[in-house]
Every structure is written in structure tokens, then in C-alpha cells.
VOGU-3710 file (C-alpha; in Angstrom, 3 decimals, decimal comma):
1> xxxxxxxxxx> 35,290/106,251/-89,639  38,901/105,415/-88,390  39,965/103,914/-85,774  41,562/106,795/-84,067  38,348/108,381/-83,917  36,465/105,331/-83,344  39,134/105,038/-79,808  38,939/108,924/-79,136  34,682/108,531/-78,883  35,089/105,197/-76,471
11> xxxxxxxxxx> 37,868/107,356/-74,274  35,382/110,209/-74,113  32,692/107,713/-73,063  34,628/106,552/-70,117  36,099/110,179/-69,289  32,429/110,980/-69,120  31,524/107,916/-67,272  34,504/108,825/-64,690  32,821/112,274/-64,287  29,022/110,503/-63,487
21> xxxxxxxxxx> 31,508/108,007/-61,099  29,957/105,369/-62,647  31,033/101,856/-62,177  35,016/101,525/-62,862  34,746/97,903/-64,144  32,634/99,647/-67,117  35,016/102,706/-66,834  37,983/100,204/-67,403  35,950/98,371/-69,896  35,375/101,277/-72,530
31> xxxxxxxxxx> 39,222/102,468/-71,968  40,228/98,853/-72,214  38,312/98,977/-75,940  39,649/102,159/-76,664  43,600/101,216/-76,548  42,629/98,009/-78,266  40,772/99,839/-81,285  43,687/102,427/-80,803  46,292/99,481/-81,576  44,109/97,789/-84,674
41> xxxxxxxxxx> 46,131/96,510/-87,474  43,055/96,391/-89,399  39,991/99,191/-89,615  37,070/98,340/-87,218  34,920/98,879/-90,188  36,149/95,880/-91,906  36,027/93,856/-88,833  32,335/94,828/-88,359  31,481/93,780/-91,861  32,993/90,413/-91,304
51> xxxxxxxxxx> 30,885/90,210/-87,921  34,382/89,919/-86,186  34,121/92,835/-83,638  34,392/89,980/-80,607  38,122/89,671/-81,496  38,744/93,082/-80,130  39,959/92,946/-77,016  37,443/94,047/-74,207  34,236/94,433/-76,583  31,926/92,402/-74,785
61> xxxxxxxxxx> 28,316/92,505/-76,299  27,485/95,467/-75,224  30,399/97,202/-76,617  29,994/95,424/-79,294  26,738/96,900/-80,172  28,043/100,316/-80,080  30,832/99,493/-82,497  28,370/98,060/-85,273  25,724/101,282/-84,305  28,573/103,646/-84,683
71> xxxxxxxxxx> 30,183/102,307/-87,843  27,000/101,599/-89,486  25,592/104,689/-88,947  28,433/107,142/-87,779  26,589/108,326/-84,958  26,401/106,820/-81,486  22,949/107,270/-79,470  24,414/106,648/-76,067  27,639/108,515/-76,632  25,161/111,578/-77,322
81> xxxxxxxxxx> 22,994/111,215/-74,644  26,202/111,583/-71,807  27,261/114,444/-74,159  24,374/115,972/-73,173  24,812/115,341/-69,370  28,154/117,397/-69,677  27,607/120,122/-71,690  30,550/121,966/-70,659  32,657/118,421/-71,464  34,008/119,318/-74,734
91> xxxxxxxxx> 35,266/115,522/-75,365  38,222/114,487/-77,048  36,609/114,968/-80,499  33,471/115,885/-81,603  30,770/113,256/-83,448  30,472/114,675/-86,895  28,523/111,495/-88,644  31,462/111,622/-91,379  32,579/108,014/-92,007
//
């Protein structure tokens, strides 16, 4: 998976989030991530496999567990379940599972 899709998921996330007005530290968080990921020199994949997703810049440990869940296994549990509290929020791109 690239890191342009990789950002576009964790900008959907907090668009969603935004929508639920959930907490804007999180909110800030997950678009924090999602410029840094944008702005990679290197694919996130590669810094997962190394076990060196803490150098991104706002991927705490929780974000950090989403990163290895969704380049591991191209699909992201929690970024499914608020797709499904916004059905009628297309999202900025949709979660095929293609790596």
C-alpha cells in the first residue's frame, strides 16, 4: 500500500471523527499522522518491517497499531467500523485490501 493511500485512510478517519465530534486532540492526532505519512521519504511499509513506525511524526502507540494492522493486512478494522457509522460518507478513497 502507498503512502498516499496509507495518508488518504488516516484523513478519512479524522474527517469521520470530526463528523462523530469526537475529541480534537485525537482529531489533530490522525491528521497530524496523515501529513507526516503524506511527506515520507521512505514507504511506511518498509518502516513497519524495520519496527520503525515511532519515527513518524504523531504515531503514538495507538496509531501505531493501525499502521502495522493496515500494512500487514491491507485492511483496517477500526477504519471500517466508522465507515459504517457514515454510510453516506463516501471517504477520500475507498479500502480495497490491494497492497
Amino acid at each position: 500500500m502507498k503512502n498516499s493511500e496509507i495518508s488518504l485512510i488516516f484523513s478519512d478517519i479524522a474527517a469521520m471523527l470530526r463528523l462523530k465530534k469526537d475529541n480534537i486532540f485525537k482529531i489533530r492526532a490522525y491528521e497530524k499522522v496523515a501529513r507526516s505519512i503524506n511527506e515520507l521519504k521512505e514507504p511506511v511499509e518498509k518502516m513497519a518491517a524495520e519496527d520503525r513506525l515511532w519515527e513518524i511524526p504523531g504515531a503514538g502507540e495507538a496509531i501505531t497499531k493501525k499502521l502495522t494492522e493496515l500494512v500487514t493486512t491491507g485492511k483496517l478494522a477500526y477504519y471500517e467500523k466508522l465507515r459504517a457509522e457514515f454510510p453516506e460518507h463516501t471517504g477520500s478513497t475507498p479500502l480495497s485490501g490491494a497492497a
